[in-house]
Structure formats: C-alpha cells, structure tokens
C-alpha positions in Angstrom: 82.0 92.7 26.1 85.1 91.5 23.6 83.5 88.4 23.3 80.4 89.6 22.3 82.2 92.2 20.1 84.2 89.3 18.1 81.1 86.8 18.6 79.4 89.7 16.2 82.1 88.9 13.4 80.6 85.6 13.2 77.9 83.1 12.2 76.5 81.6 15.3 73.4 80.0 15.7 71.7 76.8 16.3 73.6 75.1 13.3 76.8 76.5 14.1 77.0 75.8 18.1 80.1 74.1 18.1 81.7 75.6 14.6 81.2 79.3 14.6 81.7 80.9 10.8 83.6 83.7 10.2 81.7 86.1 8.1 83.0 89.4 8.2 80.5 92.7 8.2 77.6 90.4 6.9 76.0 90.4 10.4 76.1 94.6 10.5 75.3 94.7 6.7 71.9 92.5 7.1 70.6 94.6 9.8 69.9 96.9 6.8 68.8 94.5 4.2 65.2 95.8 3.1 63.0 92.5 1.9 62.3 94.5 -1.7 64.9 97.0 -3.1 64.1 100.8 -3.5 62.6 102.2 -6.4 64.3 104.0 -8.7 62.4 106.7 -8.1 62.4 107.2 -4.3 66.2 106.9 -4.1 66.7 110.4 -6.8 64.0 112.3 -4.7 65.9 111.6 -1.9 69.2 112.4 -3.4 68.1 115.8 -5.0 66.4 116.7 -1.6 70.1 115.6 0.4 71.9 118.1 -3.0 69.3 121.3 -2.0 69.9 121.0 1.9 73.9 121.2 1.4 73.6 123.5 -1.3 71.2 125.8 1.1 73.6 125.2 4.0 76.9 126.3 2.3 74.9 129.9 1.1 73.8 130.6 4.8 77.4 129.4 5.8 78.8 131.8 3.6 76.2 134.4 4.6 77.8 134.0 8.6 81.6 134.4 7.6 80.3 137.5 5.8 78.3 139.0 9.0 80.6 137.6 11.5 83.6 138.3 9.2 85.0 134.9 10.4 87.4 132.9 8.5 85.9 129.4 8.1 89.1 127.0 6.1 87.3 124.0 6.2 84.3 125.8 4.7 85.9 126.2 1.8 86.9 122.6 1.5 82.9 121.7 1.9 81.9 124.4 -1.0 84.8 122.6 -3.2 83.3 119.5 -2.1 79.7 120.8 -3.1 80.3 121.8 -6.7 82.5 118.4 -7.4 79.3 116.5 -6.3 76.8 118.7 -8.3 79.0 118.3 -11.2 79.4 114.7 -10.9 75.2 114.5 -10.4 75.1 115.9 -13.9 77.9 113.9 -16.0 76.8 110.3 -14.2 73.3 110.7 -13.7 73.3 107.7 -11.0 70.8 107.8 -7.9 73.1 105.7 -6.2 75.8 107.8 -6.5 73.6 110.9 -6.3 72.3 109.9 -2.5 76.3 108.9 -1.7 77.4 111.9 -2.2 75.0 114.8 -0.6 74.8 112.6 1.9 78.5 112.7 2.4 78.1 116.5 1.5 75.9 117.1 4.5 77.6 115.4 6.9 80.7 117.4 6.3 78.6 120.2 6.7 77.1 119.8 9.8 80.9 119.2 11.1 82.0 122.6 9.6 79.0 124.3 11.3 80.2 122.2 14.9 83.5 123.6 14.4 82.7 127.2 13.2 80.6 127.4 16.5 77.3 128.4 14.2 75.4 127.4 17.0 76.0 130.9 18.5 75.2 132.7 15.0 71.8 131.1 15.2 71.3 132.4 18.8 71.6 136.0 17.3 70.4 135.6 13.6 67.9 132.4 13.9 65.1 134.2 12.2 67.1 135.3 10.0 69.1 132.3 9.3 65.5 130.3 9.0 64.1 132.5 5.8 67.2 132.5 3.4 67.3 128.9 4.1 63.7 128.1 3.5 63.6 131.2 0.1 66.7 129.4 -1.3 65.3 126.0 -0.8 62.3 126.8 -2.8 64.1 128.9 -5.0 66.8 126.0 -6.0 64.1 123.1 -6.4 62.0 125.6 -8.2 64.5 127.2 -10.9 67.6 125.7 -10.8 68.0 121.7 -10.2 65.5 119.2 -11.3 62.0 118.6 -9.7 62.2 116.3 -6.8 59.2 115.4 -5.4 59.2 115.6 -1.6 56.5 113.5 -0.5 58.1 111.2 -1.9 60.9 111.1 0.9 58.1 110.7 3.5 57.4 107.6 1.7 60.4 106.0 1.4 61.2 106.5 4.8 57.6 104.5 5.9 58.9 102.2 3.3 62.4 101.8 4.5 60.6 101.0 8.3 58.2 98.6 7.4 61.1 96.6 5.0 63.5 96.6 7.8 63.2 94.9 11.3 65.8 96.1 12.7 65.3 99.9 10.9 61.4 99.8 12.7 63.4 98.9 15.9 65.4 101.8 15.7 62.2 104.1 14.7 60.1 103.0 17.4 63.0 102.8 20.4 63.7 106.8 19.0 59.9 107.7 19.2 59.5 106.3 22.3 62.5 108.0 23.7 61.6 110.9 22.4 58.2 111.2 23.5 59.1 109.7 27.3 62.2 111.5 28.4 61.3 115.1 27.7 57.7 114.8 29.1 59.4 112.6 32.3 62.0 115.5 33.2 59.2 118.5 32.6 56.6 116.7 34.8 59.4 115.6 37.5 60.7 119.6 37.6 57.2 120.4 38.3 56.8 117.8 40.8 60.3 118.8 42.7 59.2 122.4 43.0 55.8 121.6 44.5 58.2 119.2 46.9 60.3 122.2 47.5 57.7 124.2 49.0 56.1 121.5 51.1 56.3 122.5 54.5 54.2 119.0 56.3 54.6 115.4 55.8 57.5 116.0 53.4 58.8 112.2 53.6 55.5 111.0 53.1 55.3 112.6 49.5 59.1 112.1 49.0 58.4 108.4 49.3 55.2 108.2 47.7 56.6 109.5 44.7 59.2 107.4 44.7 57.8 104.3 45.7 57.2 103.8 41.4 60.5 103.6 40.8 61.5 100.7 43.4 58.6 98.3 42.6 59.4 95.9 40.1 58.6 96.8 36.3 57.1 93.6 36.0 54.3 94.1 38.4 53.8 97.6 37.8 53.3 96.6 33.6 50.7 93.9 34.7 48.7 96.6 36.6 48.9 98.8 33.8 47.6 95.9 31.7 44.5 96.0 33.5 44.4 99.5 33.8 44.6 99.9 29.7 42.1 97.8 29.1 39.9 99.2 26.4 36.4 97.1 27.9 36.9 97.7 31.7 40.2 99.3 32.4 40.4 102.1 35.0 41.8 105.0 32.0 38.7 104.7 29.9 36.3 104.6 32.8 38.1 107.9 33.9 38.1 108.9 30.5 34.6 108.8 30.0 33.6 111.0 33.0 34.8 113.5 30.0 32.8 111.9 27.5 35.9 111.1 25.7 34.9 107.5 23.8 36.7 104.7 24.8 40.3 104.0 23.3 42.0 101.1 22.3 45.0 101.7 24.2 46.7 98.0 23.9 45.0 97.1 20.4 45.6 99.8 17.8 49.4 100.0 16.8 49.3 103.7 16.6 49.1 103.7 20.5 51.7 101.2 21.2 54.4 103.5 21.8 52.2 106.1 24.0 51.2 103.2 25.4 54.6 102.6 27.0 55.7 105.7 27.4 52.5 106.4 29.7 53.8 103.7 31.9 57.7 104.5 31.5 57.1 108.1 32.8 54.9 107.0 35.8 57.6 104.9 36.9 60.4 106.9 36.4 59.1 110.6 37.4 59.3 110.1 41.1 63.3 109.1 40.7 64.0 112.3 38.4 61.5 114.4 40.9 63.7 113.4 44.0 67.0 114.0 42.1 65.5 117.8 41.0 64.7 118.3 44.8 68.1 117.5 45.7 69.2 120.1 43.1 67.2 123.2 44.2 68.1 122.8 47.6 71.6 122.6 46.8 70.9 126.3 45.4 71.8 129.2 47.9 69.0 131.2 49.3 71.2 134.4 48.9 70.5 134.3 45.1 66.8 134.3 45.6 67.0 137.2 48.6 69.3 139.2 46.5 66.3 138.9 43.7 63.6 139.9 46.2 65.6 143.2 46.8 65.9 144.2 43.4 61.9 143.3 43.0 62.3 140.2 40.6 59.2 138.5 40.2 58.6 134.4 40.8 58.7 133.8 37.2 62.0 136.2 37.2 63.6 134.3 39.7 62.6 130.7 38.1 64.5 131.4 34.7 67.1 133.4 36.1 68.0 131.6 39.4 66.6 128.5 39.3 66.7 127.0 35.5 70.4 127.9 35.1 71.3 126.4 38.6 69.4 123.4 37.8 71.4 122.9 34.5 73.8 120.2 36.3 71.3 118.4 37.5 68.9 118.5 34.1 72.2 117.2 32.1 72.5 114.4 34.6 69.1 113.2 34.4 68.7 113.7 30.4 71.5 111.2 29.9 70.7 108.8 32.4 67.0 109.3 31.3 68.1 108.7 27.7 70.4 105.9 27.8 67.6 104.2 30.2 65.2 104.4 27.7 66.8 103.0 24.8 67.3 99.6 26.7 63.2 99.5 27.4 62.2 95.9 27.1 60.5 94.4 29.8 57.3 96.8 29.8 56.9 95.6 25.8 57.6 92.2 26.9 54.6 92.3 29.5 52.2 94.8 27.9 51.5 92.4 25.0 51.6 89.0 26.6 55.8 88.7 25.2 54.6 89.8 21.2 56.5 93.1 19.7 52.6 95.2 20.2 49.3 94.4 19.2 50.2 93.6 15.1 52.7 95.3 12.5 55.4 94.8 15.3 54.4 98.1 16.8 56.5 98.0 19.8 59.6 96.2 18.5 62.6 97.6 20.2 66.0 97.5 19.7 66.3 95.4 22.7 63.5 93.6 21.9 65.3 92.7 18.9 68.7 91.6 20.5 65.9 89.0 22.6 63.8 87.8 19.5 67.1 87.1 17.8 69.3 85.6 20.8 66.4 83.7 22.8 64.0 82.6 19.6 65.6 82.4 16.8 68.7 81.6 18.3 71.0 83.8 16.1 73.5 84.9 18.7 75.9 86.6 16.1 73.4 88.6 15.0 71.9 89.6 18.3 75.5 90.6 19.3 75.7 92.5 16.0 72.5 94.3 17.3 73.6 95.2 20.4 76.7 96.8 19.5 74.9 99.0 17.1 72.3 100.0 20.1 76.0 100.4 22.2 77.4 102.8 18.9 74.0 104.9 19.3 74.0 105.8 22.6 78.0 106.4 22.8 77.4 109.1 19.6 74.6 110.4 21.7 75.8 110.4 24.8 79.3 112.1 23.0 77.0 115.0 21.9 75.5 115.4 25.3 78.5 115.9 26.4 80.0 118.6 24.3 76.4 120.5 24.2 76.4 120.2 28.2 80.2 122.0 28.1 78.7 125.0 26.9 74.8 125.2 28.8 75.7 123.8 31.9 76.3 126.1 34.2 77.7 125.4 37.3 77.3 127.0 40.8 80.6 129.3 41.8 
C-alpha cells in the first residue's frame, strides 16, 4: 500500500520502467483534466446557483438558532464568510473565483449544520425547513442576484462526464451503487422475514439462496450473458408473456448500469438475506409477546420491534454492501466481452479504470493515482457511515 501510494507521485509507464519520474500532483490533477475547457457561461450559472444555496442555508440556519434559541459560533463565522464572498462576486466579477468561493461557502456550511446537530431540527421542522428554503431560493434568483440559468448546471454536469474518463467512472460506479445496494438490502430483508417464518426444509432455502453468492462471478456473468440477450435470451422471452417488447438489455448504453446491477443484486441478496436472518433471531421473543398483550398489530410490531433491532445488522450490511460495490469489475469485464459497455463507455468503472490504465495502457502511476482516489471515497464514506450509524443504530440492552 506505501508503495503504491508513492508509485502515484510518479511517472511510470512503459517508457519509464526502469527510471520512474517524479511529477508531483500531476497524476491526481489529470484525472480531472476535461479534453475542452468550460464555457464561460456554464461555469457563472454554476457559481451563482453554489451563491443562492449558501445564501438560502445561512437564512434557515439563522431561522433554527432563533426557534431552538441555540447559540451556533461557528455560524457566525460562515455568515461573515458569506457576505465577504458576495462582496468579492460583485467587485471582481470572475466565474472562477465566483465557483471557488460558494463552493468553499457551502462546504463550510454543511460542517456548521454537522456540528449544530441540524439533523434533529429537520426531524421536527422538515416541512417547514423545505418551504423557506425553496421561497427564498426563488425569491433571491428572482429579485436580488443576477439571473442564473439552471439548466444550464444540468448541462455542464453531462458535459463535465462525457469530457472526463475518470469523472464518467466515478458517475457510473455512484449510479450503480446507488441503484444496487438499497434495492439488494430491501429485497434481502424481505427475503429473511419469509426465512424467519419457514417452518419445513429451512436449510434447503437457506442454501438455495445462498448458493449465488458462492459460485464464481465469472460463471454466473456468462449466464447472465445469455440470459440478457435481446434475440433469444430467457428475460425477454419472459418479458413478452406481458407483451412487454423486447429490450436491448446489453446494447443500449442507457441500460448498462441496470444491467449490472440486475446481476450484482441476484448474487449478492442471498448473503445479505442470511445475515438479516441471523439478525431477527438474535431478537428476543419477549419484545414481540409483550406487543401481543398490549394488542400491537404485525405492522406495529415490524417498525417498532423489529426495524430498530435490526439497525445493527442493516449498518453492517450497508457498508459492506457499499464498499463491495464500488470495487465492481469483473461482471463489466464479462458482460461486454472485456469493453467498458456496449459504446460511450457506459459501464466504465472506477476499477475498470485502475485495469484499462495498469494492464493496457500500461500507465502504473496513474492507475495507482486512481486507486487511491477510489480508497479517499470510500474512507469519507465509510467515515459518514459511521458517525450517522452512532446516532440510529440502536442496539439490543
């Protein structure tokens, strides 16, 4: 791993096997090298939308010390901060410096709210909270600051994707993870309490859901190649019983990412389905006979019994689910006969990326460069898990 971290520092590749170059931050800093600059344009809308969020977000700030007549002192520090950067918007007139700052502005913001708790504000006042910050959105970009145009943000951020290899990486490893892990441990609950009230042949579903999970990923993407198949595949035959016309599941980029995230869940749904068993049999029957006394209904005794019992074992799996699938390579790698998806490098991962870079092109700097930045993302992630899992996790007494 400190290899790798100081083999990122430098330029080695095919060239440069036996003479590595020192370069510095130029490995990091070319990850986000877009092929044509920004317009002019694009980089002020995005700027003036960054300056209404924080300004919005420091009024409903204020509007919580007021109601919860809390003394925020960092808050103060991020209004001081505010009005320096609006006034500095005004004298300079630069959209570089314009997008550095509210975007400085908002991160300190979102710290000030971690800090100040805000989290439980919302719990109380969320409506509330959701309609002054939507009125004085409007009212700022209508009346006071300058017109920014907001579908213009939409496009710079397709823009920024498509200019950026290693950006599109990062968009599609997100979506997919995204889409996969919260379907994944919402199916496998389902699963586990269907498991739980099984009364016959309980190891024979046990292991038949599980069985997924221990075959190799490799044989299970080839017979999901087949089964894809938009001619003669078994999902299209099955979806035509429906009269549902026949998709191009491994052809048409916009299905890419579905595409493995259909197989990723199958796969992993029996392992998260096992681990929720485990959990709601480690739950005492006494809670759910105390309930049955006091005439709680099933539903009753699911979201007050069972969900916040389960709350160790849901953290457990929505990390290891997530950190999982951020390293998804191999089902990419078989889907699409080793290309990134069908065209437009649908499915490029980020650990797609680290492969194209190392194995092909031979650029093991870079690749190391990658990978560290995947490593940075799920630490930051996986920090934020933590603290949120602190407060909901509730554990069994």
């Amino acid at each position: 791993m400190v290899f790798s971290f100081v083999l990122s520092f430098f330029k080695w590749d095919f060239a440069h096997q036996k003479d590595p170059k020192f370069i510095g931050l130029k490995n990091y800093m070319k990850l986000f090298e877009l092929r044509e600059p920004l317009p002019y344009s694009l980089l002020q809308s995005l700027g003036y939308t960054m300056m209404y969020i924080s300004l919005c977000l420091v009024i409903v700030l204020f509007l919580y010390t007021i109601i919860k007549r809390e003394k925020i002192g960092s808050l103060y520090f991020a209004s001081v901060l505010n009005f320096s950067s609006l006034f500095l918007s005004y004298m300079f007139q630069n959209s570089y410096l314009l997008l550095i700052l509210w975007s400085v502005n908002f991160l300190a913001l979102i710290l000030v709210m971690i800090k100040a708790r805000f989290n439980r504000y919302l719990n109380q006042h969320l409506l509330f909270s959701i309609v002054v910050f939507v009125f004085l959105y409007i009212f700022l970009r209508k009346i006071i600051l300058p017109e920014g145009n907001t579908k213009d943000i939409f496009n710079l951020i397709a823009r920024i994707k498509d200019d950026s290899d290693f950006i599109k990486s990062i968009y599609n490893t997100t979506y997919y993870v995204l889409l996969s892990t919260p379907t994944t441990v919402f199916l496998s609950l389902g699963v586990a309490l269907l498991l739980n009230r099984v009364t016959h042949f309980k190891g024979f579903y046990r292991t038949s859901y599980f069985i997924p999970f221990v075959t190799s990923i490799v044989a299970i993407s080839l017979v999901w190649q087949w089964i894809f198949n938009d001619e003669y595949g078994l999902l299209n035959y099955i979806l035509s019983w429906f009269n549902i016309s026949k998709i191009p599941w491994l052809k048409d980029e916009k299905w890419t990412i579905p595409t493995i995230a259909i197989v990723s869940i199958w796969k992993n749904l029996g392992y998260d389905a096992v681990i929720f068993l485990a959990g709601l049999q480690s739950i005492d029957k006494s809670y759910y006979e105390a309930a049955e006394v006091d005439g709680a209904k099933r539903y009753q005794k699911f979201f007050y019994i069972t969900w916040p019992l389960l709350s160790p074992t849901t953290f457990f799996i929505l990390v290891v689910s997530m950190i999982g699938n951020f390293k998804v390579f191999t089902t990419v790698y078989v889907l699409y006969n080793q290309l990134p998806g069908p065209y437009n490098q649908s499915g490029l991962t980020v650990v797609y990326y680290v492969f194209r870079k190392f194995y092909q092109e031979q650029k093991m700097g870079e690749a190391c460069a990658i990978a560290y930045m995947l490593f940075l993302i799920i630490l930051i992630l996986t920090i934020v898990q933590l603290r949120i899992g602190k407060e909901k996790v509730q554990y069994e007494n």
